[in-house]
LUMTORDO-258767 format. One line per 10 residues: for each residue x, y negated, z negated of C-alpha. Coordinates in steps of 0.1 Angstrom, whole numbers, padded with zeros to 4 digits. Layout:
BEGIN
X/Y/Z; ...
This chain:
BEGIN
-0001/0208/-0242; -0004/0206/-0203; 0032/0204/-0187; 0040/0170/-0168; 0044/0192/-0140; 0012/0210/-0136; -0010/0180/-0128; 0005/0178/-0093; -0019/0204/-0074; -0007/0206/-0043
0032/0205/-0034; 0024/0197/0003; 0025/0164/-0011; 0062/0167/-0007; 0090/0172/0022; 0102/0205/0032; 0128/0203/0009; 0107/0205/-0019; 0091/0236/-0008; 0108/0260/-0024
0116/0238/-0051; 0082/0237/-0068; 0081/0277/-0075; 0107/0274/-0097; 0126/0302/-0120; 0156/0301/-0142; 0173/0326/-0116; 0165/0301/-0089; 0181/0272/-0109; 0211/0291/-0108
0218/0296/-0076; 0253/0281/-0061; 0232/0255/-0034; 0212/0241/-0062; 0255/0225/-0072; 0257/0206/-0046; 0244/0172/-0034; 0207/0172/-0026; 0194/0146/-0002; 0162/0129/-0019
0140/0122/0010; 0118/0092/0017; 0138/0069/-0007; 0157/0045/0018; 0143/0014/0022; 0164/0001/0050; 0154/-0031/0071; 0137/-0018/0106; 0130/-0038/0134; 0151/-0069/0128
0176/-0087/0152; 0208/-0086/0139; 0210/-0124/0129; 0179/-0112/0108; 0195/-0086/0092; 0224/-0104/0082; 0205/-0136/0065; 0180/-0108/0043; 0210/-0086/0035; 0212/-0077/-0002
0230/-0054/-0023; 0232/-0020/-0004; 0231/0008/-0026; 0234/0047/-0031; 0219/0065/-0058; 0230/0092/-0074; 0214/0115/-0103; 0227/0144/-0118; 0199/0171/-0124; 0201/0191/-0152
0171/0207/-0166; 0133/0204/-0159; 0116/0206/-0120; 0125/0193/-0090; 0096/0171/-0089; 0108/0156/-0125; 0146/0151/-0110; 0128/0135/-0078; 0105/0112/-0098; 0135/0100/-0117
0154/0091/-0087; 0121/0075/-0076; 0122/0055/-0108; 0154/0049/-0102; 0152/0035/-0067; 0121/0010/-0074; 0145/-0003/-0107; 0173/-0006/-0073; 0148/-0027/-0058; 0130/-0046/-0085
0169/-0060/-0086; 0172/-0073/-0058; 0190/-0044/-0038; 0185/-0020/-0005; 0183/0018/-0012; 0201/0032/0019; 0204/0068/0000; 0195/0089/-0031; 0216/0117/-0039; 0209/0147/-0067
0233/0172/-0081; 0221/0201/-0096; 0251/0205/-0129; 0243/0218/-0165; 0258/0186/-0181; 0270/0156/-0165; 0307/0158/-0158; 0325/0143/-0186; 0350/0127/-0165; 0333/0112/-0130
0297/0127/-0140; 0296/0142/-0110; 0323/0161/-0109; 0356/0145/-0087; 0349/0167/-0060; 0311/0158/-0054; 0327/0122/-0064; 0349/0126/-0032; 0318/0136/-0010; 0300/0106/-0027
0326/0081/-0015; 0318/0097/0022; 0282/0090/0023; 0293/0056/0010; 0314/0052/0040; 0289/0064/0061; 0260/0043/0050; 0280/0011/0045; 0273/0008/0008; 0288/-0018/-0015
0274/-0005/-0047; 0270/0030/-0063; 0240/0035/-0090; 0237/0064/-0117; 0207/0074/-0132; 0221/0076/-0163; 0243/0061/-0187; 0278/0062/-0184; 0305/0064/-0207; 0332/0035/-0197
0357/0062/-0189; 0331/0079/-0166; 0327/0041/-0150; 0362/0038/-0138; 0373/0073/-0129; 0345/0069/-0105; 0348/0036/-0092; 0388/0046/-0086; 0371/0078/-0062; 0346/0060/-0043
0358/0025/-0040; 0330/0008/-0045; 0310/-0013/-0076; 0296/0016/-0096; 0271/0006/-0122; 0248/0028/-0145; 0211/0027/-0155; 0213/0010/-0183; 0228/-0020/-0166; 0206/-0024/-0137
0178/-0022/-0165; 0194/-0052/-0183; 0195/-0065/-0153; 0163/-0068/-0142; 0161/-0078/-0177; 0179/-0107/-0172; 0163/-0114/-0142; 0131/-0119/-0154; 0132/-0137/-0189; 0115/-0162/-0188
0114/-0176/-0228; 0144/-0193/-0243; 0143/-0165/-0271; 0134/-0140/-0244; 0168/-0148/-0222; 0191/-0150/-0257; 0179/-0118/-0265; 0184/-0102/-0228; 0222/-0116/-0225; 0228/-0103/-0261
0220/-0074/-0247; 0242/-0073/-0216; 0269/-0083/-0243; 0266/-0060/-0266; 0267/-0034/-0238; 0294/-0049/-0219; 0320/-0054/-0242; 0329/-0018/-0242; 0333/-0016/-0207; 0354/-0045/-0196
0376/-0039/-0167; 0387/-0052/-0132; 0402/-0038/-0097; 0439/-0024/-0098; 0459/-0039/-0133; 0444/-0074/-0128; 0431/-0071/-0163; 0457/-0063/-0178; 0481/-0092/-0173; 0489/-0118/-0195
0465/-0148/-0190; 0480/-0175/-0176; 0467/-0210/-0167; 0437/-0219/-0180; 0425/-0184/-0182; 0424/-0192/-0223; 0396/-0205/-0242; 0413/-0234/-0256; 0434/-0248/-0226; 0461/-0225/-0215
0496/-0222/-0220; 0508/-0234/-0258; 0472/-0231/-0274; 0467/-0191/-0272; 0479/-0161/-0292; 0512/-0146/-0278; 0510/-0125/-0251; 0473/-0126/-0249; 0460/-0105/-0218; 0429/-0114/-0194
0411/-0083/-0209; 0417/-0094/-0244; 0409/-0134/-0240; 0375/-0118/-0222; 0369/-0097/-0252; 0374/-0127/-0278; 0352/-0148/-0255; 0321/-0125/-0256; 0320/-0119/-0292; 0320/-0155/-0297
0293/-0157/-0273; 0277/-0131/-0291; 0281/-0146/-0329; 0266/-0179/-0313; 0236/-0161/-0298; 0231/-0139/-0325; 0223/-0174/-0349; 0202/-0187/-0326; 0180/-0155/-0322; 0172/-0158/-0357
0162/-0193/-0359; 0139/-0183/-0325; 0129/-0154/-0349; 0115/-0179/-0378; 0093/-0196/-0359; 0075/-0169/-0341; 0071/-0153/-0372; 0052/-0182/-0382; 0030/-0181/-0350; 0022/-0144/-0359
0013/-0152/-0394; -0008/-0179/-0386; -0026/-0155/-0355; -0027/-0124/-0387; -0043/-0140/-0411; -0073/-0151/-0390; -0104/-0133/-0386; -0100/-0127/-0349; -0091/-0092/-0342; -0053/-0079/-0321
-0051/-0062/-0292; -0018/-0054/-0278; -0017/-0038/-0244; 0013/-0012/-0243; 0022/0012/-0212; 0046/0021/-0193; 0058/-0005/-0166; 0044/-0014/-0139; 0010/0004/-0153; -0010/-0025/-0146
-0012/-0042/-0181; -0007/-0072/-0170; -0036/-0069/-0144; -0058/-0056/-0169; -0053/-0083/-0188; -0062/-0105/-0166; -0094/-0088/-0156; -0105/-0092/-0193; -0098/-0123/-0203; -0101/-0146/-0168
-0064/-0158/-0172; -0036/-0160/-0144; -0008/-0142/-0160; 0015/-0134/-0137; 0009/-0100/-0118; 0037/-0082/-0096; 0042/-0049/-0081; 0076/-0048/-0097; 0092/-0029/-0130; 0095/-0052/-0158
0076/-0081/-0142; 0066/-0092/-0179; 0093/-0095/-0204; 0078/-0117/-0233; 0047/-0110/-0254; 0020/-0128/-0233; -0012/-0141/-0256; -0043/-0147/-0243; -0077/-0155/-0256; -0105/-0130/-0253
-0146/-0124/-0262; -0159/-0089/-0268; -0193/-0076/-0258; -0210/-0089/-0294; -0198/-0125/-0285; -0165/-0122/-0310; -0134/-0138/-0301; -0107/-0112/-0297; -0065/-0120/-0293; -0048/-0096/-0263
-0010/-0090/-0260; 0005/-0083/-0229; 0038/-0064/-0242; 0068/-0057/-0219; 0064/-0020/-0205; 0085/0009/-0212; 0104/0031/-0195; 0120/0066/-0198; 0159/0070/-0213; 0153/0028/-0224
0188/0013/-0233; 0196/0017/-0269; 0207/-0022/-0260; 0172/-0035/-0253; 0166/-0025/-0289; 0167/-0058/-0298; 0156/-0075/-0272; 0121/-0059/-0276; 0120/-0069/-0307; 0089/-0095/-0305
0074/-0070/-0286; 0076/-0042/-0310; 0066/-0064/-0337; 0031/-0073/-0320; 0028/-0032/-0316; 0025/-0026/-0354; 0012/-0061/-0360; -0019/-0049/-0337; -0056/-0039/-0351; -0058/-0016/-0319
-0032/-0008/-0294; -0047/-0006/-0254; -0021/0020/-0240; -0026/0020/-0205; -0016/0048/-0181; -0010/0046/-0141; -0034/0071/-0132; -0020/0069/-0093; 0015/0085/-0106; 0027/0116/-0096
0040/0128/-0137; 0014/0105/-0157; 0019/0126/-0189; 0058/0121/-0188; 0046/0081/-0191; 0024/0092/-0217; 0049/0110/-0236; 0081/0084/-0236; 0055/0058/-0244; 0042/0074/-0271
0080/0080/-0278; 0089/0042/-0284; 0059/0038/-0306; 0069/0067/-0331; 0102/0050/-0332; 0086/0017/-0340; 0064/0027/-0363; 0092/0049/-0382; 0118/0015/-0384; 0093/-0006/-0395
0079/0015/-0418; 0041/0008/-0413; 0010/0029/-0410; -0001/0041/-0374; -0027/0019/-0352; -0054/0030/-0340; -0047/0034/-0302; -0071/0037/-0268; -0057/0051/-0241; -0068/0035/-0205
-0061/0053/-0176; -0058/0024/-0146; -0052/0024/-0110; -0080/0050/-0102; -0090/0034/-0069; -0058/0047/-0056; -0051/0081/-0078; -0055/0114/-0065; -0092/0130/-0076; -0076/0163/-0090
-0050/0141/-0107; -0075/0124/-0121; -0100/0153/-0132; -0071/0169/-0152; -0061/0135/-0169; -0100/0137/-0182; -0101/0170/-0194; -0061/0164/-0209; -0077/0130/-0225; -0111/0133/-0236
-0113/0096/-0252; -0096/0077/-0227; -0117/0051/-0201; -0108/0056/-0167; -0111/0017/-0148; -0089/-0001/-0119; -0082/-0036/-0129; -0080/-0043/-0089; -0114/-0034/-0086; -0131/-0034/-0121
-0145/-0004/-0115; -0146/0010/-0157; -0140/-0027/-0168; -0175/-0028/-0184; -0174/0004/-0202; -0136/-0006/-0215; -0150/-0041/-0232; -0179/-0015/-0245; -0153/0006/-0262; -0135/-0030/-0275
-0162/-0039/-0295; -0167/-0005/-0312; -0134/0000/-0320; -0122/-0039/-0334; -0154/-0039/-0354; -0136/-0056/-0384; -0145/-0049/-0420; -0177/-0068/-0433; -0189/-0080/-0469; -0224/-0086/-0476
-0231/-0121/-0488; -0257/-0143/-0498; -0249/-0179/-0500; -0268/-0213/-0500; -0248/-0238/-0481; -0252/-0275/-0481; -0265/-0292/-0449; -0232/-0308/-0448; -0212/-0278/-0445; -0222/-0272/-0409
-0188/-0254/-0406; -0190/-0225/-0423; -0227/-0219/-0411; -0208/-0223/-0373; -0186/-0198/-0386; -0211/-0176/-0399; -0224/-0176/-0365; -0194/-0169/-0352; -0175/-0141/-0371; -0204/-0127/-0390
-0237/-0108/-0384; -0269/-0127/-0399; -0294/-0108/-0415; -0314/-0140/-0424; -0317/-0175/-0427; -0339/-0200/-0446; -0340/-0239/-0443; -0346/-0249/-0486; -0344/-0283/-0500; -0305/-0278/-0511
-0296/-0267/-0480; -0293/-0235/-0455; -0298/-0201/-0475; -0280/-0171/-0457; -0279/-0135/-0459; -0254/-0122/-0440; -0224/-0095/-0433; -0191/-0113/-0428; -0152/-0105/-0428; -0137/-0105/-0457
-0115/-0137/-0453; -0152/-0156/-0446; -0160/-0146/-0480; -0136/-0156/-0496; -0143/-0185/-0483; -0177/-0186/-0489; -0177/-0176/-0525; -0179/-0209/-0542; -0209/-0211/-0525; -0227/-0175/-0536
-0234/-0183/-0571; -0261/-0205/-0554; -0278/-0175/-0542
């Protein structure tokens, strides 16, 4: 299988720094400058041209990111860090600096090592920072041994991704699900500045009123604790009534002739565009990570005139919090629900086959838990108005089946709804039935779902001959003894 790496042709694509990055070798890897802190150029995204009052009234979050790089290319540790700073600003922050550190493991103390921790805090001085992000998760431990160094909020990947999660939910299941999440992942990794969390609550720090009406010698840290696993007992019932009825949405959609189509991808791919661009519809398209959370449905018609169901799922991404588990739950459930799974790729990034790969990743996984066979799957490579031609040429030859198209443009759009229709074709039953002029319905539906071979007008009503699927036979059965 093609490496990730070796569909970027040309590394003049990249800053100096790179340079000598690219021709990479084991010896190389190990040589003492790769240790140290590696400036990530062309990451900051600091405001320019703005008065001061300006600057002051769109200030957000300032942030520095940090990454610790310990196997694979520089291109891969860059293209993380990338991923990294667009999660940063998909929150709501301002990259001011990316930082990489070239380690064999993560320290298991500050995961960067307390000495690189100390040149850390002086780049956070020098930017101005208010918030430290690691590309990576972080053991609580590793959370406050290197918030005590740098002296600043220091949060890990997996939070900003809940984050944005919680951000964007937009369902009432989708935003119980999300702050489960946060919960669950939280509630390890409780703390506060200096001993403040430590003290005895006071007040009415306590759930039930204050002084008198709590446990003895109860602690801030401990009345938290208690808090969010109540919290997370409450949630966790109301999930699964949310659970019951879209279970019977699902069912209803399942058992109808109409065929599934969930869109899968990594995020910010373009399934939402794509979506869009095949059925009409106005979902809600942003240049963001994670702009769609819940399972978006949308009515559909193939090139043969048959009504189709699309799924716009919420995208994945590389190293995905085992947290989110659950709160992709409706999504993973339309994945092996599906009759054909649309995986699209962003032909316009730099590693499209590492996209590819944790995608395909997540799916296995799905598939194994819920213990279900395999669906079929057509990959779609979008975005090629703006991808690179070589890029592209190697993504045909590494993908012989997939259509190339740009949503933006619908350039390829044609040929995908070509493809639709061959590969939904559902399963058909020959039938031959003689149907009473008053059942107008199930000659409509005839029409509708099946193929007709012929049709007569007879003086006990309409006599068809006809390939349908086999819930319209069922159906129709009563009806063939007629024939």
């Amino acid at each position: 299988m093609t490496n990730s790496h070796d569909l970027l042709p040309d590394a003049d694509n990249y800053s100096d720094d790179h340079d000598d990055d690219v021709a990479w070798s084991v010896g190389e890897m190990q040589l003492e400058d790769r240790a140290s802190l590696r400036r990530v150029a062309g990451l900051s995204t600091e405001l320019t041209d703005v008065t001061e009052v300006e600057y002051r009234q769109l200030r957000l979050e300032r942030v520095v990111l940090v990454g610790v790089w310990t196997s694979g290319t520089a291109i891969q540790a860059d293209s993380s860090m990338t991923e990294l700073a667009a999660l940063a600003e998909t929150a709501g922050s301002e990259v001011l600096e990316g930082l990489v550190q070239r380690r064999d493991k993560p320290d298991a103390a500050t995961y960067i090592g307390s000495g690189k921790a100390k040149e850390l805090r002086e780049v956070v001085l020098a930017t101005g920072a208010d918030t430290v992000i690691c590309d990576g998760e972080l053991t609580p431990a590793q959370l406050t041994a290197l918030e005590k160094i740098v002296k600043v909020k220091v949060i890990d990947r997996t939070a900003l991704i809940l984050d944005i999660f919680a951000q964007h939910a937009s369902s009432r299941e989708g935003k119980a699900q999300v702050a489960y999440a946060q919960m669950e992942y939280m509630l390890p990794r409780l703390r506060g500045w200096g001993e403040s969390m430590s003290r005895q609550a006071g007040g009415r720090a306590g759930s039930n009123g204050g002084v008198g009406l709590r446990g003895p010698g109860e602690t801030k840290i401990e009345t938290d604790r208690r808090r969010i696993r109540e919290r997370m007992a409450k949630l966790r019932r109301e999930i699964k009534g949310m659970k019951a009825a879209r279970d019977t949405k699902r069912t209803r959609r399942l058992h109808s002739d109409v065929p599934n189509i969930a869109i899968v991808g990594y995020t910010n791919a373009g399934k939402s565009s794509l979506l869009n661009a095949l059925t009409g519809s106005g979902v809600l398209v942003q240049n963001a990570l994670f702009a769609t959370l819940d399972p978006t449905t949308r009515k559909g018609e193939l090139d043969d005139g048959r009504a189709c169901v699309l799924t716009d799922t919420v995208g994945f991404v590389r190293h995905l919090p085992t947290q989110l588990v659950e709160a992709f739950r409706s999504t993973l459930e339309e994945v092996t629900d599906a009759d054909l799974l649309l995986h699209i790729v962003d032909g316009s990034d730099p590693l499209p086959t590492e996209q590819i790969n944790a995608v395909h990743e997540v799916i296995t996984d799905v598939v194994r838990e819920q213990n279900t066979v395999p669906v079929q799957e057509l990959v779609v490579v979008n975005k090629i108005d703006v991808a690179d031609p070589i890029t592209l040429t190697q993504l045909r030859s590494l993908l012989p089946g997939a259509v190339f198209v740009s949503a933006h443009t619908g350039e390829g759009i044609p040929q995908l709804r070509s493809r639709l229709s061959e590969l939904v074709r559902p399963p058909e039953v020959a039938v031959s039935v003689l149907l009473p002029y008053d059942r107008g319905d199930l000659v409509s539906r005839i029409h509708a779902d099946g193929q007709i071979v012929s049709s007569t007008h007879e003086d006990g009503g309409t006599r068809i001959d006809a390939k349908v699927p086999y819930a319209l036979a069922s159906a129709l059965h009563d009806f063939s003894h007629s024939a």
